[in-house]
C-alpha positions in Angstrom: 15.8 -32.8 -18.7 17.8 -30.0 -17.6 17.2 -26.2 -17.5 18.2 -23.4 -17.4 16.6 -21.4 -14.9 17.7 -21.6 -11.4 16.3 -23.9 -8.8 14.2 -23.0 -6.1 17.3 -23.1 -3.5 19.5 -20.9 -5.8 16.8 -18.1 -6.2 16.5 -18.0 -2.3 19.5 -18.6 -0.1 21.5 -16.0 1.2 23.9 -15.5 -2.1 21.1 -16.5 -4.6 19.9 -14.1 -7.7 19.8 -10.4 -7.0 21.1 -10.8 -3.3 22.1 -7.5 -2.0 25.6 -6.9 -1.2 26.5 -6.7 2.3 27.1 -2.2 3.1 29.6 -1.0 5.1 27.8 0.4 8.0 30.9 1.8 9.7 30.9 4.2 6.8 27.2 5.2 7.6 25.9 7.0 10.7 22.0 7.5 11.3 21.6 10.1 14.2 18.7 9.7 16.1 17.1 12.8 15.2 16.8 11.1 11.2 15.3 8.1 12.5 13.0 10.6 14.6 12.2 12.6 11.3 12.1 9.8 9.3 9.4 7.8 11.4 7.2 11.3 12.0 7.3 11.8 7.6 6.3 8.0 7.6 3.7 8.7 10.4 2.3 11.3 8.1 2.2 9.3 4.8 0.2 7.0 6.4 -2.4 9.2 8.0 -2.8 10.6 4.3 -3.5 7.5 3.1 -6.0 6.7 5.6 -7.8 10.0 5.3 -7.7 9.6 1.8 -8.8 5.9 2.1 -11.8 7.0 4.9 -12.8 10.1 1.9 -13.4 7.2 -0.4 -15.2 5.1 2.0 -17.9 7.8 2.4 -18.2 8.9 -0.9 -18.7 5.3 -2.4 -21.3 4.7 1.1 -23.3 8.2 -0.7 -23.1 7.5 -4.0 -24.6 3.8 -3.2 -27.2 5.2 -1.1 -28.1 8.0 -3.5 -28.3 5.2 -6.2 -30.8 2.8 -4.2 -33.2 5.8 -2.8 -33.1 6.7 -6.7 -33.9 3.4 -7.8 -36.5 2.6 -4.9 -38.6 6.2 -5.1 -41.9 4.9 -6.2 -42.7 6.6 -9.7 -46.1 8.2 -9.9 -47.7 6.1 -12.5 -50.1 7.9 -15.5 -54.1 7.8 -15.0 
């Protein structure tokens, strides 16, 4: 029973199916002030995403709170 797919081995050694090809780093300089910039831009990305995350956080915590002191407020029943 053979097939066609890969094996397991093939998909993930070094040379296996959509292996990236080796750059030329020679050709390539990062200075130090990109890597700088480029750390402080992922810095910020990721204090976005945590204020954005945190916004959620409390918004979801109301909401949820709003909706049990609704569903808890004892309704004044007809005489």
């Amino acid at each position: 029973m053979e097939t066609e797919a890969p094996s397991w081995a093939d998909q993930w050694s070094a040379g296996g199916i959509g292996a990236m090809a080796e750059e030329d780093t020679s050709s390539k300089k990062d200075t130090s002030n990109n890597k700088k910039s480029d750390a402080k831009s992922g810095l910020n990305k990721a204090k976005a995403a945590a204020m954005m995350g945190a916004q959620r956080i409390k918004s979801g915590a109301s909401n949820s709170f709003k909706w049990v002191k609704n569903k808890c407020q004892k309704k004044g029943s007809p005489k």
